[in-house]
PDB file of N, CA, C and O in Angstrom:
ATOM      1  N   UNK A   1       0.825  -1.171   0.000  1.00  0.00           N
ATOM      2  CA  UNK A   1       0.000   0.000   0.000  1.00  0.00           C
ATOM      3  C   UNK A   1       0.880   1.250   0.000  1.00  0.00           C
ATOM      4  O   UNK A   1       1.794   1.483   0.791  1.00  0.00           O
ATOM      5  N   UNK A   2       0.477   1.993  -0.977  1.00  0.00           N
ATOM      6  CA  UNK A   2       1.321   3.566  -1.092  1.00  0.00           C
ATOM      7  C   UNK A   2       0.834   4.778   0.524  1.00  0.00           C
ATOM      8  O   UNK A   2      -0.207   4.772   1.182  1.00  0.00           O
ATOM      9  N   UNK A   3       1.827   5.481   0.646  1.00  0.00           N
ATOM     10  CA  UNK A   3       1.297   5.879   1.747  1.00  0.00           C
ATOM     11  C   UNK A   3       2.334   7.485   1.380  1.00  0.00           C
ATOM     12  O   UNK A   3       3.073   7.751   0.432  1.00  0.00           O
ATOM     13  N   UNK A   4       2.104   7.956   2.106  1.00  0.00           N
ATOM     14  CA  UNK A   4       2.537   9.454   1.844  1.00  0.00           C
ATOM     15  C   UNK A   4       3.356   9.717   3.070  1.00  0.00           C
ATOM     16  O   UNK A   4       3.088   9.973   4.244  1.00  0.00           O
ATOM     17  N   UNK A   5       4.555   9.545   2.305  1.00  0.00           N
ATOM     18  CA  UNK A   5       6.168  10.758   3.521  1.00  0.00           C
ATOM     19  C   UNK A   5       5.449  11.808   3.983  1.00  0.00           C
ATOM     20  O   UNK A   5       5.047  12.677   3.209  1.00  0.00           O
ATOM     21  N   UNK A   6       5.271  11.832   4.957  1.00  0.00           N
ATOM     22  CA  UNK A   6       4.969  12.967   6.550  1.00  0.00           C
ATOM     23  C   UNK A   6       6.220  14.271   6.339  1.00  0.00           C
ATOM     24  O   UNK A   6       5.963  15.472   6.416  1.00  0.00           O
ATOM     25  N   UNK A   7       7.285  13.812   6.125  1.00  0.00           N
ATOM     26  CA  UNK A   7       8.372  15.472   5.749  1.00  0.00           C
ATOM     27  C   UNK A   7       8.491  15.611   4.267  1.00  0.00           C
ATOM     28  O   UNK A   7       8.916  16.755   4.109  1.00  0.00           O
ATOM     29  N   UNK A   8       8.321  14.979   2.945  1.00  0.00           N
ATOM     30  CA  UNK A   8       8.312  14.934   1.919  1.00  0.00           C
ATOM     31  C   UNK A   8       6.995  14.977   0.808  1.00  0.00           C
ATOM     32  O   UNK A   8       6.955  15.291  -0.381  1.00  0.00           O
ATOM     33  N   UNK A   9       6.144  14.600   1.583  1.00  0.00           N
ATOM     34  CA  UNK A   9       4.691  14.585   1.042  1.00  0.00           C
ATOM     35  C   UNK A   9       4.911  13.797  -0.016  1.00  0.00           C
ATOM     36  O   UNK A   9       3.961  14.223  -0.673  1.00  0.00           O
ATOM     37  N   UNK A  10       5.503  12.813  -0.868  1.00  0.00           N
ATOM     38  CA  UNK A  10       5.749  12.237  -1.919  1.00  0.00           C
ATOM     39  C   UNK A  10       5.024  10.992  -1.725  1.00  0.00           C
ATOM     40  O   UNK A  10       5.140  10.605  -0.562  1.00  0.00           O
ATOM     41  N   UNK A  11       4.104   9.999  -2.673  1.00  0.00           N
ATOM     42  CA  UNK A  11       3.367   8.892  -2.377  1.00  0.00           C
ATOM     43  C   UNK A  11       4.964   7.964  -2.392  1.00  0.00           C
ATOM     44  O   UNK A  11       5.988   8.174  -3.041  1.00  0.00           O
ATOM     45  N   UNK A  12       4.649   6.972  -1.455  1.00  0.00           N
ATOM     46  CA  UNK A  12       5.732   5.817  -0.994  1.00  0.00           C
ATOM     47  C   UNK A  12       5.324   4.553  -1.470  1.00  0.00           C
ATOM     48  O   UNK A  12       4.380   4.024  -0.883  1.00  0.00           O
ATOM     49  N   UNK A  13       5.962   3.839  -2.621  1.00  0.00           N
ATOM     50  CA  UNK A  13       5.640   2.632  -2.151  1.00  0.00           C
ATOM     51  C   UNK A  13       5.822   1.386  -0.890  1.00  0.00           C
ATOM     52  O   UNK A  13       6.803   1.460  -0.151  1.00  0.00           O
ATOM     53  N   UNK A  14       4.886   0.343  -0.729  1.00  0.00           N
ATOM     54  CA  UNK A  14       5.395  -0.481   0.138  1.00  0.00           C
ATOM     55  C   UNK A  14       6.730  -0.640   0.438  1.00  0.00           C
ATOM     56  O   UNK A  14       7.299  -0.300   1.476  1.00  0.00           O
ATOM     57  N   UNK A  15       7.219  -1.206  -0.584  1.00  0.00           N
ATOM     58  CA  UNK A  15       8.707  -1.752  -0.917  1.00  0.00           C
ATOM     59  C   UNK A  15       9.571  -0.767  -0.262  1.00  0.00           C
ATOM     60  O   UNK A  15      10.537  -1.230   0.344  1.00  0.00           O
ATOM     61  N   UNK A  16       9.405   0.539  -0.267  1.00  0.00           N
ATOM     62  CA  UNK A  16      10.596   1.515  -0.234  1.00  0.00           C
ATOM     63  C   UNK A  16      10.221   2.587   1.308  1.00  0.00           C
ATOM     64  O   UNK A  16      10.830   3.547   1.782  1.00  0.00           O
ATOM     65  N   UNK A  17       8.991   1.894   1.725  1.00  0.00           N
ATOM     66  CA  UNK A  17       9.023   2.427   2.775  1.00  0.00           C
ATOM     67  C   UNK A  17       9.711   1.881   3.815  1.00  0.00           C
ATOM     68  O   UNK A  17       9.849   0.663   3.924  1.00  0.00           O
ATOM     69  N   UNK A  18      10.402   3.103   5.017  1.00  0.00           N
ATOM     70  CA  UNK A  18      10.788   3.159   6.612  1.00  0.00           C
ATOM     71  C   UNK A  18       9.985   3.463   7.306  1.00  0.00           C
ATOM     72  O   UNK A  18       9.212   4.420   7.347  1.00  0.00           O
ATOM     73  N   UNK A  19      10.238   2.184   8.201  1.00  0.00           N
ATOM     74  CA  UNK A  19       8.981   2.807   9.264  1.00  0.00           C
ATOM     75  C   UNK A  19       9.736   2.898  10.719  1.00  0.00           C
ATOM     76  O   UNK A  19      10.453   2.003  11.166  1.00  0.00           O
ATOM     77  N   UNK A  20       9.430   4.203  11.411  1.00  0.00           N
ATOM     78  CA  UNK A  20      10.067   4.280  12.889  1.00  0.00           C
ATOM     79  C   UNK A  20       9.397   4.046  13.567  1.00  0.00           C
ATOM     80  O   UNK A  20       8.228   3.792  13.278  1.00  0.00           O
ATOM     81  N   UNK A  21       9.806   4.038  14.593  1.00  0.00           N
ATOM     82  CA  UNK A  21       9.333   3.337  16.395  1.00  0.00           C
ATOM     83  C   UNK A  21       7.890   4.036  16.413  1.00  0.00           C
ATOM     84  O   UNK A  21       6.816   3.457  16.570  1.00  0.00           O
ATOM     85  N   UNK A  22       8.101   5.405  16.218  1.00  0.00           N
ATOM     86  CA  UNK A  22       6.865   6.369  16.293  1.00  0.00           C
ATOM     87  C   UNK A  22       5.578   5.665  15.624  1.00  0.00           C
ATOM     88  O   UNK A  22       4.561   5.684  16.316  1.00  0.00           O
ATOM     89  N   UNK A  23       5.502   5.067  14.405  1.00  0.00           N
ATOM     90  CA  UNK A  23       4.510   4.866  13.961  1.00  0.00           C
ATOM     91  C   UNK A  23       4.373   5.301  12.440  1.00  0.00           C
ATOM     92  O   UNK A  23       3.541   4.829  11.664  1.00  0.00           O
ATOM     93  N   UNK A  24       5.428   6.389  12.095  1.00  0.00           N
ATOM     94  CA  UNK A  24       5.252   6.765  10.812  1.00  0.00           C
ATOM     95  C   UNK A  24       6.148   6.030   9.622  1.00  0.00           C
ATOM     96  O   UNK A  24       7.229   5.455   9.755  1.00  0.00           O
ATOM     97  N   UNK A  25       5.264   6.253   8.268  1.00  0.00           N
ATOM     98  CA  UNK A  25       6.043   5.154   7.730  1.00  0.00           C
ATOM     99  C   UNK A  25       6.725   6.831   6.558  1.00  0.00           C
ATOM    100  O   UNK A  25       6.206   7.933   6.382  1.00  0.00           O
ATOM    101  N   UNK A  26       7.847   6.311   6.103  1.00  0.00           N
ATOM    102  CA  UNK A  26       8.479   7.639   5.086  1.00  0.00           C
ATOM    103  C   UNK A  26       9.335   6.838   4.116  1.00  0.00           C
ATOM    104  O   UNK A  26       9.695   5.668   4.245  1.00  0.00           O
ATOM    105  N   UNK A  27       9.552   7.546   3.283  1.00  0.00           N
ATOM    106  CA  UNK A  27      10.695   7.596   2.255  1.00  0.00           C
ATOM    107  C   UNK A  27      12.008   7.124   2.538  1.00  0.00           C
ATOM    108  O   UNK A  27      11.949   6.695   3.690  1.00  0.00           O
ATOM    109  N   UNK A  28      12.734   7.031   2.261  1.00  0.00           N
ATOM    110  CA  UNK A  28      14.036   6.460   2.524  1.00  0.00           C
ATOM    111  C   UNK A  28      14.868   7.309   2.580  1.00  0.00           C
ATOM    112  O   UNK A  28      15.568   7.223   3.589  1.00  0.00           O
ATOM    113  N   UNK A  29      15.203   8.466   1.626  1.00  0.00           N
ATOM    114  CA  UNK A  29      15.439   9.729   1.941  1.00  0.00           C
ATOM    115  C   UNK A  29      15.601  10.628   3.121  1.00  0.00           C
ATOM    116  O   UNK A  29      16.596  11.200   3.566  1.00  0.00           O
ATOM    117  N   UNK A  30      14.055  10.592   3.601  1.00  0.00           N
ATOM    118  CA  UNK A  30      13.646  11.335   4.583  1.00  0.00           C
ATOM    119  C   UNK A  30      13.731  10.891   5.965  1.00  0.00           C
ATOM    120  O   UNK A  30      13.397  11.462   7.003  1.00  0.00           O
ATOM    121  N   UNK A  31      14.263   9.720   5.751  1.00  0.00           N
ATOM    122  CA  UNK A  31      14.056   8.901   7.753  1.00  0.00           C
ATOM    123  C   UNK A  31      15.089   9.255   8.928  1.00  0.00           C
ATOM    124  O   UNK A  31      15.063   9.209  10.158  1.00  0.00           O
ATOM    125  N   UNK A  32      16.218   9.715   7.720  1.00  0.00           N
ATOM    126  CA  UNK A  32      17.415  10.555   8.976  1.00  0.00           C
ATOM    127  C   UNK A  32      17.131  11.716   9.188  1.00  0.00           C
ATOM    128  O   UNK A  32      17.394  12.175  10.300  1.00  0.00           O
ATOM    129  N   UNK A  33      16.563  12.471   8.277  1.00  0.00           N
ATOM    130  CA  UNK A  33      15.922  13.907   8.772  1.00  0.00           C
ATOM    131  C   UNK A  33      14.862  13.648  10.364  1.00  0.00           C
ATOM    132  O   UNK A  33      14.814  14.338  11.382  1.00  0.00           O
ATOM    133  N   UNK A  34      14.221  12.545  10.047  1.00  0.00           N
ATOM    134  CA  UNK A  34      13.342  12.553  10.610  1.00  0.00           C
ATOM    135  C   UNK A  34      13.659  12.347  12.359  1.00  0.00           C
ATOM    136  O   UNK A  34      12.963  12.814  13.260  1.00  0.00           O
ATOM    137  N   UNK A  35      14.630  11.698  12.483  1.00  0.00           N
ATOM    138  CA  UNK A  35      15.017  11.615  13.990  1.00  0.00           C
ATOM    139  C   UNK A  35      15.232  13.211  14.600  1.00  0.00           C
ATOM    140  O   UNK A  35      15.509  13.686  15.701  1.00  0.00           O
ATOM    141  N   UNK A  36      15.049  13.552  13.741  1.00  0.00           N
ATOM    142  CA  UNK A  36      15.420  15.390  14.363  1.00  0.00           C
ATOM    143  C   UNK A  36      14.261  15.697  15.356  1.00  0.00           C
ATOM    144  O   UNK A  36      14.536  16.258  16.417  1.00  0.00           O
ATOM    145  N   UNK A  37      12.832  15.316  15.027  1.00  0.00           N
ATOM    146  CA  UNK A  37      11.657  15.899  15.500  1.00  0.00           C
ATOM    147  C   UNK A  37      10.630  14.471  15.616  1.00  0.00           C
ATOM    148  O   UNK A  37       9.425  14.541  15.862  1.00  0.00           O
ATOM    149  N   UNK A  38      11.368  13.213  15.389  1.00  0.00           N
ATOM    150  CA  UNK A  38      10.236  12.143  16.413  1.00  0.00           C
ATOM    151  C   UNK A  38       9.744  12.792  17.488  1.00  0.00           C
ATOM    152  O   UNK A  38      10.048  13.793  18.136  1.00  0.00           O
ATOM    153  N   UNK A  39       8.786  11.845  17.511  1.00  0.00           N
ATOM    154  CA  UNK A  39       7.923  12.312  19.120  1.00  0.00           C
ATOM    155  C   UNK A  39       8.493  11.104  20.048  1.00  0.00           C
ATOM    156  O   UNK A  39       8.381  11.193  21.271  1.00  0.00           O
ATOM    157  N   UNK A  40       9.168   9.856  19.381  1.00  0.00           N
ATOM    158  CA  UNK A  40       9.271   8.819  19.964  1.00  0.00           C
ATOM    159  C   UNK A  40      10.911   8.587  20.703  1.00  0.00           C
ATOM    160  O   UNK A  40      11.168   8.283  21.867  1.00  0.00           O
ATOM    161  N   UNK A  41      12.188   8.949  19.156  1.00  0.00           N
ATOM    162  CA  UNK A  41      13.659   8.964  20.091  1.00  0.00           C
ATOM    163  C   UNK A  41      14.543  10.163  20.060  1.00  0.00           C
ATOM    164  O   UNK A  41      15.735  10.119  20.365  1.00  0.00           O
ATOM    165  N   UNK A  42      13.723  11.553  19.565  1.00  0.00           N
ATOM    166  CA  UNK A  42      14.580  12.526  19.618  1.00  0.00           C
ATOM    167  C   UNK A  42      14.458  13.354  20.695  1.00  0.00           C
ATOM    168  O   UNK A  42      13.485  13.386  21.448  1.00  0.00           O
ATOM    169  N   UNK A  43      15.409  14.001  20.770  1.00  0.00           N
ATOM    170  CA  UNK A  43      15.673  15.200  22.369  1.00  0.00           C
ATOM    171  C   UNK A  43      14.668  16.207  22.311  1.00  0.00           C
ATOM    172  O   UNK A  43      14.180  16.633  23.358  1.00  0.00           O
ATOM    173  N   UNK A  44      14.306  16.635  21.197  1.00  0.00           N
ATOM    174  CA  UNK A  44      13.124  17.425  20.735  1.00  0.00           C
ATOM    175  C   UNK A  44      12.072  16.604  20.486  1.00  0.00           C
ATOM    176  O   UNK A  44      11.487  16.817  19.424  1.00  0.00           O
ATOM    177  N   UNK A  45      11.623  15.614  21.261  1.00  0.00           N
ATOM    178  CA  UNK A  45      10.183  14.987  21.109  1.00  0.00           C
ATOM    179  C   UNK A  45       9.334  15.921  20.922  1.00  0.00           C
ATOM    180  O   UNK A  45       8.718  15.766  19.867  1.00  0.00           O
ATOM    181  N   UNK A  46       9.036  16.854  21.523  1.00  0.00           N
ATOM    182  CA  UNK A  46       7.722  17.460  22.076  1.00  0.00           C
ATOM    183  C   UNK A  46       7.381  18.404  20.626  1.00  0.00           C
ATOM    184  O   UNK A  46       6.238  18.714  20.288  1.00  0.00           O
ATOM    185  N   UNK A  47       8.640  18.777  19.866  1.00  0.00           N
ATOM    186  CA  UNK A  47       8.020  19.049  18.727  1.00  0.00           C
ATOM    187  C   UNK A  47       7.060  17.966  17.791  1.00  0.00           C
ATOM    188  O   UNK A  47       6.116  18.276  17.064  1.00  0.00           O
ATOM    189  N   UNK A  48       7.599  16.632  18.044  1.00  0.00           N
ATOM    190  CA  UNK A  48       6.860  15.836  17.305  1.00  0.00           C
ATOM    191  C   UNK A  48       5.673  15.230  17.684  1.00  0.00           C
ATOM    192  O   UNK A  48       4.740  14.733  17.054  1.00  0.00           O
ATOM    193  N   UNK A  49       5.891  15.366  18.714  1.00  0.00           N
ATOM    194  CA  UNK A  49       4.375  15.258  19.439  1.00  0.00           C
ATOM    195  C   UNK A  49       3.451  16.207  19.118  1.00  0.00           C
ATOM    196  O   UNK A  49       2.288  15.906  18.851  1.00  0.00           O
ATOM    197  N   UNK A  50       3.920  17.494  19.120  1.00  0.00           N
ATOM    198  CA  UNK A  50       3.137  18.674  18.486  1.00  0.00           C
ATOM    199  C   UNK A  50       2.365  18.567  16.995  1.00  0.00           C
ATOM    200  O   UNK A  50       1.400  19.205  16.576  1.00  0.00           O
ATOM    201  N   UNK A  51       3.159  17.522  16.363  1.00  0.00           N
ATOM    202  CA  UNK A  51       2.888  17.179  14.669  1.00  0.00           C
ATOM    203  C   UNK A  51       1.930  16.501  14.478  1.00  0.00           C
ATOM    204  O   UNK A  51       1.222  16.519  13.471  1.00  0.00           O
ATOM    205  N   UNK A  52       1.766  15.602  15.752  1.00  0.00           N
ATOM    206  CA  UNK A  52       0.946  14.184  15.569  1.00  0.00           C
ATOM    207  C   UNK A  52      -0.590  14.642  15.585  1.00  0.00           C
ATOM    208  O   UNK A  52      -1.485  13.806  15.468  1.00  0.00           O
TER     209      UNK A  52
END
C-alpha cells in the first residue's frame, strides 16, 4: 500500500518504505531527517508530538 512521507509529502511505495518506532512510515530519503523531530527517540520529542 502507497502511503505518503509525513516530511516529503511524496506517495511511498510499500517496498521503499521506513517505518520508525513512532509509527510513521516515510521515504528512505527522509528517515534521517526525521530523527530530528520524532515524538518517539529525539531530544526534541515534544516538537513531534506537536505534529501528531
Amino acid at each position: 500500500m502507497e502511503t505518503r512521507c509525513p516530511l516529503c509529502r511524496r506517495l511511498v511505495p510499500s517496498d521503499a518504505q521506513h517505518w520508525c518506532r513512532c509509527g510513521k512510515a516515510m521515504d528512505s530519503r527522509c528517515y534521517d531527517a526525521h530523527d530530528d523531530w520524532c515524538a518517539v527517540r529525539s531530544g526534541d520529542a515534544w516538537i513531534g508530538a506537536l505534529e501528531r
